[in-house]
C-alpha positions as CSV (number, residue, x, y, z in Angstrom):
1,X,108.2,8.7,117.8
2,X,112.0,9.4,117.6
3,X,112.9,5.9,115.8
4,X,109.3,6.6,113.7
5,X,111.0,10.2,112.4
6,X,114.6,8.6,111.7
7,X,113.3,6.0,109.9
8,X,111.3,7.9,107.7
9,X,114.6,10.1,107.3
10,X,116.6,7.1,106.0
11,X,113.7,6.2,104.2
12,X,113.8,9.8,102.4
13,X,117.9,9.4,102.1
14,X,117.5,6.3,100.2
15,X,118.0,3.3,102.3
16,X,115.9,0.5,102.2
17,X,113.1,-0.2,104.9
18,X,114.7,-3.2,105.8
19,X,118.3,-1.7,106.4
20,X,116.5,1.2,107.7
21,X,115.3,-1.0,110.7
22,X,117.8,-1.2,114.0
23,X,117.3,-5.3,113.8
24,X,119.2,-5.4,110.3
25,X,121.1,-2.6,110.4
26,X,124.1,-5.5,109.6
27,X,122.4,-8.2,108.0
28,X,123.3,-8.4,104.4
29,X,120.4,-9.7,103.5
30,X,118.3,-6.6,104.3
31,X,118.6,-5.1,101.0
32,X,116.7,-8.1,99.3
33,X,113.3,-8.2,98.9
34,X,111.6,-11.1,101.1
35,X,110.6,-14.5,99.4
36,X,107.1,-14.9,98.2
37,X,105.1,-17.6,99.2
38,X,103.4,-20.5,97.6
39,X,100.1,-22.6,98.0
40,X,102.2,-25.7,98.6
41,X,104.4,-24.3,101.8
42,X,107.6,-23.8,99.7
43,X,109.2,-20.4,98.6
44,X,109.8,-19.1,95.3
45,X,113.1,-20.5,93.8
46,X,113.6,-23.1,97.0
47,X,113.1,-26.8,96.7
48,X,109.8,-28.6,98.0
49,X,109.9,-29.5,101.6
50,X,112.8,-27.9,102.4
51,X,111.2,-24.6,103.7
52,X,110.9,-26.2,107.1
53,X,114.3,-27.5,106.9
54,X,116.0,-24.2,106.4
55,X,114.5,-22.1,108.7
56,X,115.1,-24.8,112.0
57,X,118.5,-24.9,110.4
58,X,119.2,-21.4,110.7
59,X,121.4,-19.8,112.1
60,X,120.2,-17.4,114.9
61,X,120.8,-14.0,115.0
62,X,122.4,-12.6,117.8
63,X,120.5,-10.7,120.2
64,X,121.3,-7.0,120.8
65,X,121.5,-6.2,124.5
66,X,120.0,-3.2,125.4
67,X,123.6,-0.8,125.5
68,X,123.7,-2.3,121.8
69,X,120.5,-1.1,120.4
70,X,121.1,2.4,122.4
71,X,124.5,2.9,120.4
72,X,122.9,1.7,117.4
73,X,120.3,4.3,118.0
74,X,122.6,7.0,118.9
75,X,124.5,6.3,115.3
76,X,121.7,6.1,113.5
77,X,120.5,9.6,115.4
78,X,123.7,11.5,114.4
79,X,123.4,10.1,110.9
80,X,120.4,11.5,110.7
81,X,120.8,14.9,112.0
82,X,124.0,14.9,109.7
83,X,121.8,14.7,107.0
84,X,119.4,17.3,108.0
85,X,122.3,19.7,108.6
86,X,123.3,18.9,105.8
87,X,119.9,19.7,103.9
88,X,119.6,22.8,105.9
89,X,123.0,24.1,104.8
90,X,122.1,23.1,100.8
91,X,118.3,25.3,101.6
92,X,120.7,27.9,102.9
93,X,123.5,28.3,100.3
94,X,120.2,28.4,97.5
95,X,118.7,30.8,99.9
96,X,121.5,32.9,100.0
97,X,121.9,32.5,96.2
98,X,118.6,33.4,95.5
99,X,118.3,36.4,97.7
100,X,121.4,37.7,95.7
101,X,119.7,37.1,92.1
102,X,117.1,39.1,93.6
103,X,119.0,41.7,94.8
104,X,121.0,41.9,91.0
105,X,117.8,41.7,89.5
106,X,116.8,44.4,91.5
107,X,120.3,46.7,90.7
108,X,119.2,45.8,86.9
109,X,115.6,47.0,86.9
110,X,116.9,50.4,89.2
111,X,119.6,51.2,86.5
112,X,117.0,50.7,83.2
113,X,114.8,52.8,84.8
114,X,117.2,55.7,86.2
115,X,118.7,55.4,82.1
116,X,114.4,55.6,81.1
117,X,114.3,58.9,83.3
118,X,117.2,60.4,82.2
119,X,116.2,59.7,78.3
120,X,112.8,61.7,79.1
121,X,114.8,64.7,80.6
122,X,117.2,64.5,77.7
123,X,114.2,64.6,75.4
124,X,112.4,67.2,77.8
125,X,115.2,69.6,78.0
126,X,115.6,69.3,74.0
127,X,111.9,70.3,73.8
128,X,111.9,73.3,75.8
129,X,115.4,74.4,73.9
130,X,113.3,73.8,70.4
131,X,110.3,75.5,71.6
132,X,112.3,78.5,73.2
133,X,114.0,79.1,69.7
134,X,110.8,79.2,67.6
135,X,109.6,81.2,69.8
136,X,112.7,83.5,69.4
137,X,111.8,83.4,65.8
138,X,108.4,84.3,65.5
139,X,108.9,87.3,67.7
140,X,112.1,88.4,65.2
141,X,109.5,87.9,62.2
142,X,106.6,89.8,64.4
143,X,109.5,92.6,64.7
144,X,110.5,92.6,61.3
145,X,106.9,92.9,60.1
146,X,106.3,95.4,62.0
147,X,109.7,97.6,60.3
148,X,108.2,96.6,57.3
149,X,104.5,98.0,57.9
150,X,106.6,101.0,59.4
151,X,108.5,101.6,56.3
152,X,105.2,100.9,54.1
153,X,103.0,103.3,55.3
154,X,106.2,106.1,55.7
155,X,106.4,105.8,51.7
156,X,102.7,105.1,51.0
157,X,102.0,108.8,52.8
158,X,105.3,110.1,52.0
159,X,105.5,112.4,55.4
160,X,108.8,113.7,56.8
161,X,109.4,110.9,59.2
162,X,112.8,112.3,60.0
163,X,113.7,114.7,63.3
164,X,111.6,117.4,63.6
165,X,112.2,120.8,62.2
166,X,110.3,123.7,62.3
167,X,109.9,126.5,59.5
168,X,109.1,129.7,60.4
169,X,105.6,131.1,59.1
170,X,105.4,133.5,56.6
171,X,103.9,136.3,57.9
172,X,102.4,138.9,55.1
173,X,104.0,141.7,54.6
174,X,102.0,144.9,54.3
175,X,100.2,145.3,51.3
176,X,100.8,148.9,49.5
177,X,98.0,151.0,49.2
178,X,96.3,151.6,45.8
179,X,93.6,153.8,44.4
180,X,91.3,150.9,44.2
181,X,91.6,149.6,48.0
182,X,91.7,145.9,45.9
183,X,91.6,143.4,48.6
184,X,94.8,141.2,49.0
185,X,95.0,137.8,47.1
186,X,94.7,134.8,49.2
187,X,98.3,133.3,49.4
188,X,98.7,129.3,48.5
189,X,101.0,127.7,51.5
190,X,102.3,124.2,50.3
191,X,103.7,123.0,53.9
192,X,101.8,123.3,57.2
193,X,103.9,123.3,60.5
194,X,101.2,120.8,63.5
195,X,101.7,121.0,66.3
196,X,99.8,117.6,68.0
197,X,99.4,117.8,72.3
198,X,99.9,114.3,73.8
199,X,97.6,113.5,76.9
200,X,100.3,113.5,79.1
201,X,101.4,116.9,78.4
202,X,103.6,117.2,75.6
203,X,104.0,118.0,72.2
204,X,105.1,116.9,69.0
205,X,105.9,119.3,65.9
206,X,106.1,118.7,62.9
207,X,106.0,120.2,59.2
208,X,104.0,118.7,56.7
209,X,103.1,118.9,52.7
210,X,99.9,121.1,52.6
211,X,98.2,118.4,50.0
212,X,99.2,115.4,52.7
213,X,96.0,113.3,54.1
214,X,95.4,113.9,57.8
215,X,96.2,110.1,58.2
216,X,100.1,110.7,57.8
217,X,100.0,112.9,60.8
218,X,98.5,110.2,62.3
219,X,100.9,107.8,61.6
220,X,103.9,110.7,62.8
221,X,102.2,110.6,65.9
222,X,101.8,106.4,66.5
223,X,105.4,106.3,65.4
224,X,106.8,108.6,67.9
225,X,104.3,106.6,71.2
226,X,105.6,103.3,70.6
227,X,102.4,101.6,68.8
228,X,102.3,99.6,65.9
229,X,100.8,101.0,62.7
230,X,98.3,99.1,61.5
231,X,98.0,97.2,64.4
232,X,95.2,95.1,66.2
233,X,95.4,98.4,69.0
234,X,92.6,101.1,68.2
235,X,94.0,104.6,65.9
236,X,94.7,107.7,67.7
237,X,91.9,109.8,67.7
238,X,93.0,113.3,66.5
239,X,90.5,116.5,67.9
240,X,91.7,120.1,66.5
241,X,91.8,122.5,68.8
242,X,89.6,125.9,68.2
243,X,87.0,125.2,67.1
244,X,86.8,121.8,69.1
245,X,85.8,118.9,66.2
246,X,86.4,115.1,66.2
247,X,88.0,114.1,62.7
248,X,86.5,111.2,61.5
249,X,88.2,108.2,59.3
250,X,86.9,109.9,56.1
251,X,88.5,113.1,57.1
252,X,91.8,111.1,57.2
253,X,91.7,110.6,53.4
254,X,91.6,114.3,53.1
255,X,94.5,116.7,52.7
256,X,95.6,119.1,55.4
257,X,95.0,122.0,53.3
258,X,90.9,121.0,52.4
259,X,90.8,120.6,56.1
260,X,91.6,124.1,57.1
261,X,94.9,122.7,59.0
262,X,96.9,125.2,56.6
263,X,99.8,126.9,57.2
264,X,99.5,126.2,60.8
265,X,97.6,124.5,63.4
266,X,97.2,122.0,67.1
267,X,95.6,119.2,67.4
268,X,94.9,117.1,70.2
269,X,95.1,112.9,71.0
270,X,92.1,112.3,72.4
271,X,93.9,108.8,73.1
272,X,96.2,107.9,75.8
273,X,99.8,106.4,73.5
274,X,101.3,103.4,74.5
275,X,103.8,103.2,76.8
């Protein structure tokens, strides 16, 4: 089984089956192909009748004793397992070179996708920063709007927006005494000092043109809790306070003075303001 595998190893190396053979391991002739024969006993290329001839007359080849064909074996043994060290050692080296394409391959593919991530959080973080400044935007527009609706309604109703100040009522002064006992004229007041009671316990004051709508002491009072005029929030509801009564939104078209509010008078928010 031994000589089988190391001949098939020579065989696979390139040696010829012939030279591969212990017998002509040193016959020079092993290397050419044997003659072929012919119908008429002769060999191709030889002379007629001479076949015979030749092969009594040739010489005889030696013999190996049996020491001989062990050493010839032995060589032929180490030849062989030279060669396979030989192919084990190429295996390895493309083994080892493989492994460390693999392994650069492997550097590559990390790196492209650690750059890939960090282009996404790059393009992440520039997306929050874009949204974050719109957003800052709108809310300055929401808070300039609002200024503005402030502002319009202040000039649309034309109301004292500025600090409170109170004016003292007029009280009448005694009327002299005539023959005729005439009853006294009714006086015309053109301002009207309200006096509005928050639900949480205080009060705003604030003087007023008599021919003002009730609505501009409505806006006074949104203005001063924090809401927004003309907002999506429900209006203050305004209640007077003796005799109690509701005003209604038509009653805010009205003027203070039609509404009985003149020269002085409370109200009441029947709504809670914003904090």
């Amino acid at each position: 089984m031994a000589e089988l595998t190391a001949l098939e190893s020579l065989i696979e190396m390139g040696f010829a089956r012939g030279r591969a053979l212990m017998e002509h391991e040193d016959d020079p002739e092993a290397d050419e192909p044997p003659p072929l024969p012919t119908p008429h006993g002769t060999t191709l290329g030889g002379e007629p009748g001479r076949e015979g001839a030749g092969a009594a007359a040739g010489e005889r080849r030696p013999v190996l004793t049996e020491e001989e064909r062990q050493e010839q074996t032995k060589r032929m043994m180490e030849l062989v397992a030279q060669k396979q060290r030989e192919r084990e050692e190429r295996e390895e080296r493309e083994a080892l070179e493989r492994e460390r394409q693999r392994r650069r391959q492997g550097q590559e593919l990390t790196a492209a996708r650690q750059r890939l991530q960090e282009d996404e959080m790059r393009r992440a973080a520039e997306e929050r920063r874009r949204e974050k400044a719109e957003e800052l935007a709108a809310r300055q527009r929401v808070r300039e709007k609002i200024e503005r609706d402030k502002a319009e309604r202040a000039k649309k109703y034309g109301g004292n927006m500025g600090p409170q100040t109170s004016l003292p009522v007029t009280e009448p002064g005694p009327v002299p005494s005539s023959p005729s006992q005439e009853p006294p004229s009714k006086r015309e007041y053109d301002q009207c000092r309200i006096q509005v009671r928050l639900p949480d316990g205080t009060s705003l004051t604030q003087t007023f043109q008599a021919r003002e709508q009730l609505a501009a002491v409505r806006l006074y009072v949104e203005l001063h809790c924090g809401g927004d005029p003309g907002g999506a929030q429900d209006p203050v509801q305004l209640l007077s306070g003796f005799p109690r009564r509701a005003f209604s939104e038509a009653d805010m078209e009205r003027p203070l003075q039609e509404l009985g509010l003149v020269p002085s008078a409370v109200l009441i928010v029947a709504k809670k303001c914003p904090s």
